[in-house]
C-alpha positions in Angstrom: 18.6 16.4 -4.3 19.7 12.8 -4.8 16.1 11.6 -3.4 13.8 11.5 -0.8 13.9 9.5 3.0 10.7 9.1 4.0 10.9 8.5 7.8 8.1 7.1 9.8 7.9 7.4 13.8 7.1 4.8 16.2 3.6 4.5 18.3 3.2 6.7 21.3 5.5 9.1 19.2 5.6 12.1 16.4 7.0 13.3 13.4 10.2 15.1 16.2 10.9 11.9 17.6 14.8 11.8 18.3 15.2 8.9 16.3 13.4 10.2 13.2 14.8 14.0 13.6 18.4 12.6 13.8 17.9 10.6 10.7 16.2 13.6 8.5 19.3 15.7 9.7 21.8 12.9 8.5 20.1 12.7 5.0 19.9 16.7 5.0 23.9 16.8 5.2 24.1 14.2 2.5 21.9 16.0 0.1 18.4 13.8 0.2 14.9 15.2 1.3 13.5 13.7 4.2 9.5 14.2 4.9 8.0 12.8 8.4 4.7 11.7 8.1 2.8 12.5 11.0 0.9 9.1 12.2 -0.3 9.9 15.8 -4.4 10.7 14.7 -3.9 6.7 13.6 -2.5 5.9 16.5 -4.6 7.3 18.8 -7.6 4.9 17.6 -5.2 2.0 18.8 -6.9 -0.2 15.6 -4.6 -2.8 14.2 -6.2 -2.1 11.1 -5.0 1.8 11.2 -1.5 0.3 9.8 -2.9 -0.3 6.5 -3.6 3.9 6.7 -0.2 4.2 8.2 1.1 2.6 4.8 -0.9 5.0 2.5 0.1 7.8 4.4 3.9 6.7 4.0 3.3 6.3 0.3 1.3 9.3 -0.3 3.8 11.1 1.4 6.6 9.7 -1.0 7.6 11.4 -4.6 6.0 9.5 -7.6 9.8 9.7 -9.1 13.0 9.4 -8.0 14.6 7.6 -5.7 12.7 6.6 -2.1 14.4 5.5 1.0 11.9 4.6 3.9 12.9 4.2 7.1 11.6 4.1 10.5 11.1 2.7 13.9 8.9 0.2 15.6 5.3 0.9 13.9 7.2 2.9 11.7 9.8 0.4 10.8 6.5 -1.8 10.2 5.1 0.9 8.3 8.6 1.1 5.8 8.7 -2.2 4.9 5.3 -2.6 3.8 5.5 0.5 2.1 8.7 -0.6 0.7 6.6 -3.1 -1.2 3.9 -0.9 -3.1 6.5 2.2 -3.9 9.9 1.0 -5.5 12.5 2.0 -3.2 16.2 2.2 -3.0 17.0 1.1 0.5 15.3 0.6 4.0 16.6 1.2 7.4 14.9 -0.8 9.7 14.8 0.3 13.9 13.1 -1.8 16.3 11.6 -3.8 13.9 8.6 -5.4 14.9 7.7 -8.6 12.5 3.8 -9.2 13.5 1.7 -6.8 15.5 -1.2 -8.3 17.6 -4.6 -8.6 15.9 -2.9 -7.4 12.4 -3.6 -10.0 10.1 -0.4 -9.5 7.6 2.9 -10.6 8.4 5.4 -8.3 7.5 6.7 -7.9 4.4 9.4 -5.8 3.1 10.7 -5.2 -0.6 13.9 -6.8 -1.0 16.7 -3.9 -1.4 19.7 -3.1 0.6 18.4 -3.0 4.6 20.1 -1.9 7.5 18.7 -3.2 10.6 19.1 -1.4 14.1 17.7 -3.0 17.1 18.3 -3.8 20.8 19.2 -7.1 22.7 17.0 -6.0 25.1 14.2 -5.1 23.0 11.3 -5.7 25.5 8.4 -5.4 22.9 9.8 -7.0 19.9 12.2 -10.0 20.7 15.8 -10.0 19.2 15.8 -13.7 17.7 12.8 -12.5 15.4 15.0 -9.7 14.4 18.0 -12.0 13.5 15.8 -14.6 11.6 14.1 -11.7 9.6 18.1 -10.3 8.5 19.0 -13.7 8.0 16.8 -15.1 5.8 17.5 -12.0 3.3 21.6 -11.2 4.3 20.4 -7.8 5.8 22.4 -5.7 7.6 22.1 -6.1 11.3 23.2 -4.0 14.2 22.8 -5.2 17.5 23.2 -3.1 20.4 22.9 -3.2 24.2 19.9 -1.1 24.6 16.1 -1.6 25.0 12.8 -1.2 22.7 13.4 2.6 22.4 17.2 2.7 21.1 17.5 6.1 23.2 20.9 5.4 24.2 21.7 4.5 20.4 20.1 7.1 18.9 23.7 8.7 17.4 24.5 4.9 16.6 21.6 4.6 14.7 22.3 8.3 12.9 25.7 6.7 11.4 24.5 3.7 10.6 21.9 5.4 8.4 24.7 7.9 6.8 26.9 4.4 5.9 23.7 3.3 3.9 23.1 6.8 2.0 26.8 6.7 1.6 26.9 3.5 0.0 23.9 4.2 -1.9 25.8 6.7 -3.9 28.3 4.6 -4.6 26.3 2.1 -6.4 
């Protein structure tokens, strides 16, 4: 195994989300692990503060060697990047990425590796300009596609996107 994708769903979703499965199948064919933490006991409390669990759940759900990519989407994108920051990690791809969640008192952080971005110009819940700011300020990658909050006519994009970042990983 070259190392292990840790892939976090969204709120209001599971560890078979499309997103997620498509991901874990792409990193399957290229030879990484892929574990899916299953969040949706957290989620069902709707407590802001349920995001720091969220966070030790990614982690704990992580190898204590080797290389770590997280990714994710929405909360789960949320969720990476914060996890990104306690566990070192390789890479991060980023869908839907939220940058503050109402009544959670952090602002997002994320370690600063190679990130691939994915989100919509239609994201209803977590407006595009935040998204561009956030890859600006650190020269992420950033896709941006015609689609809304829930990428589900992207969800192949998102799938390649993800296999040019384990791709280039391996070439580093």
């Amino acid at each position: 195994m070259k190392g292990t994708v840790v892939l976090s769903h969204g709120l209001d979703s599971g560890p078979q989300a499309s997103k997620v499965t498509a991901l874990a199948e792409v990193a399957e064919t290229l030879g990484w692990a892929s574990v899916r933490p299953d969040y949706r006991d957290l989620d069902a409390t709707r407590d802001p503060m349920a995001i720091d669990e969220r966070i030790a759940r990614a982690l704990a759900n992580a190898p204590a060697d080797g290389p770590v990519v997280f990714a994710g989407s929405s909360m789960g994108a949320f969720t990476s990047g914060f996890a990104s920051c306690r566990r070192p990690a390789e890479a991060l791809f980023l869908m839907a990425l939220p940058l503050a969640i109402p009544d959670y008192p952090r602002s997002f952080e994320a370690a600063r590796v190679p990130t691939v971005l994915v989100h919509a110009w239609d994201d209803e819940l977590c407006p595009v300009e935040a998204a561009i700011a956030f890859a600006r300020s650190r020269g992420d990658t950033l896709h941006l596609v015609p689609d809304d909050h829930r990428l589900g006519a992207h969800v192949a994009y998102c799938a390649e996107a993800f296999a040019r970042l384990l791709h280039g990983l391996e070439r580093r």
